[in-house]
C-alpha positions as CSV (number, residue, x, y, z in Angstrom):
1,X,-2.8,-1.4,-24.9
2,X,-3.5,2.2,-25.2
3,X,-1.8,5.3,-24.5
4,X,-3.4,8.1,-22.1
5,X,-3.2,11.2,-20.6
6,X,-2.3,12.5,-17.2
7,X,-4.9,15.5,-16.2
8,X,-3.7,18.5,-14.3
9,X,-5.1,17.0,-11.1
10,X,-2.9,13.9,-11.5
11,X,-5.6,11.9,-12.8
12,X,-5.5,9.3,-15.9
13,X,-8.4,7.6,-17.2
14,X,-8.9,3.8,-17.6
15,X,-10.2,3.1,-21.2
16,X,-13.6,1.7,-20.8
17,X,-12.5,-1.7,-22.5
18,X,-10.5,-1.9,-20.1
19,X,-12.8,-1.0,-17.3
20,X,-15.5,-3.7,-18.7
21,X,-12.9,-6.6,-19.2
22,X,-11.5,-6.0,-15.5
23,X,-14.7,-5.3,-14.1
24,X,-13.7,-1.9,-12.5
25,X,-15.9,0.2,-10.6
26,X,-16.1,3.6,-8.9
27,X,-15.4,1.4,-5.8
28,X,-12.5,-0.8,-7.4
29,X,-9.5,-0.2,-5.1
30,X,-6.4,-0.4,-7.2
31,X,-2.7,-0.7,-5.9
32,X,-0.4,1.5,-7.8
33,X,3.8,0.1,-7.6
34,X,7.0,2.0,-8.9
35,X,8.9,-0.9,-10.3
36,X,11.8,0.6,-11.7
37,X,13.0,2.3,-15.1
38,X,9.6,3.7,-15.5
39,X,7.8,1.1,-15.4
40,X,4.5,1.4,-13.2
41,X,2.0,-1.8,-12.2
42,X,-1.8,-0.9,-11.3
43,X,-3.0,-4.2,-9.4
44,X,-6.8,-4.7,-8.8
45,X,-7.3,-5.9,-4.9
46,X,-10.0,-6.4,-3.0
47,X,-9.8,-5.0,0.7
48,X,-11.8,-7.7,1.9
49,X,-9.8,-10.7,0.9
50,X,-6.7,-9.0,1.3
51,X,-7.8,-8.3,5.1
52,X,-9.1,-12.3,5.6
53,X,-5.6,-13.6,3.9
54,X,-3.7,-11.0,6.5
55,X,-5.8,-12.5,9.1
56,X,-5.3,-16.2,8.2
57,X,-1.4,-15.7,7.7
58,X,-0.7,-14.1,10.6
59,X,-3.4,-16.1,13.2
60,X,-0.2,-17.8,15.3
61,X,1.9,-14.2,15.2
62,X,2.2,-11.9,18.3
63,X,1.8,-8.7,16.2
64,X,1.5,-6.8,19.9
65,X,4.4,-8.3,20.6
66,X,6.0,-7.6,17.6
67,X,4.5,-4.1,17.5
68,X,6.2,-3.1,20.8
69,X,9.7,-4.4,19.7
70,X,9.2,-1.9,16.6
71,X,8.0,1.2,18.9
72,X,10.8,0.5,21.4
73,X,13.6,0.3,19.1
74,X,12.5,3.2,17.3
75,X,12.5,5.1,20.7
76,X,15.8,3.9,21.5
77,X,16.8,5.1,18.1
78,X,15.6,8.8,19.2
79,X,17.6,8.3,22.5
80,X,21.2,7.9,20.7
81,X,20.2,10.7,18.0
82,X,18.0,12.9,20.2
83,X,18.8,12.7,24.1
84,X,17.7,15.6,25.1
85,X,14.0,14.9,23.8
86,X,14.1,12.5,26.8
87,X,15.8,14.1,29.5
């Protein structure tokens, strides 16, 4: 565990034990969470396999389907708040 710094740009820098034991890269993507009290989590993913698990766990789901029940209840949402944007 080590402590670092924030730089004015918002950036912090991984200590390079870290880096090594992880196996972090220039092109390591990292998912940053706000927990709670605090408390941040940086999770290492990989695009790639996060794409082909999407993929496999949704092969028997409609997302079109599912994807135009989203839109048109957000429309119909804009209707009963805003019905002159539709008139």
């Amino acid at each position: 565990m080590e402590i670092v710094n924030i730089d004015k740009a918002g950036r912090i820098v991984i200590p390079g034990v870290l880096r090594k034991k992880l196996k972090l890269n220039e092109n390591t993507k990292l998912l940053i969470a706000d927990v709670k009290n605090d408390i941040l989590i940086i999770k290492k993913i990989n695009i790639e396999e996060l794409a082909e698990q999407l993929e496999k766990d949704f092969k028997n789901i409609k997302i079109d389907a599912i994807v135009g029940k989203v839109q048109s209840d957000i429309k119909e949402k804009i209707r009963e708040r805003h019905p002159s944007v539709f008139s």
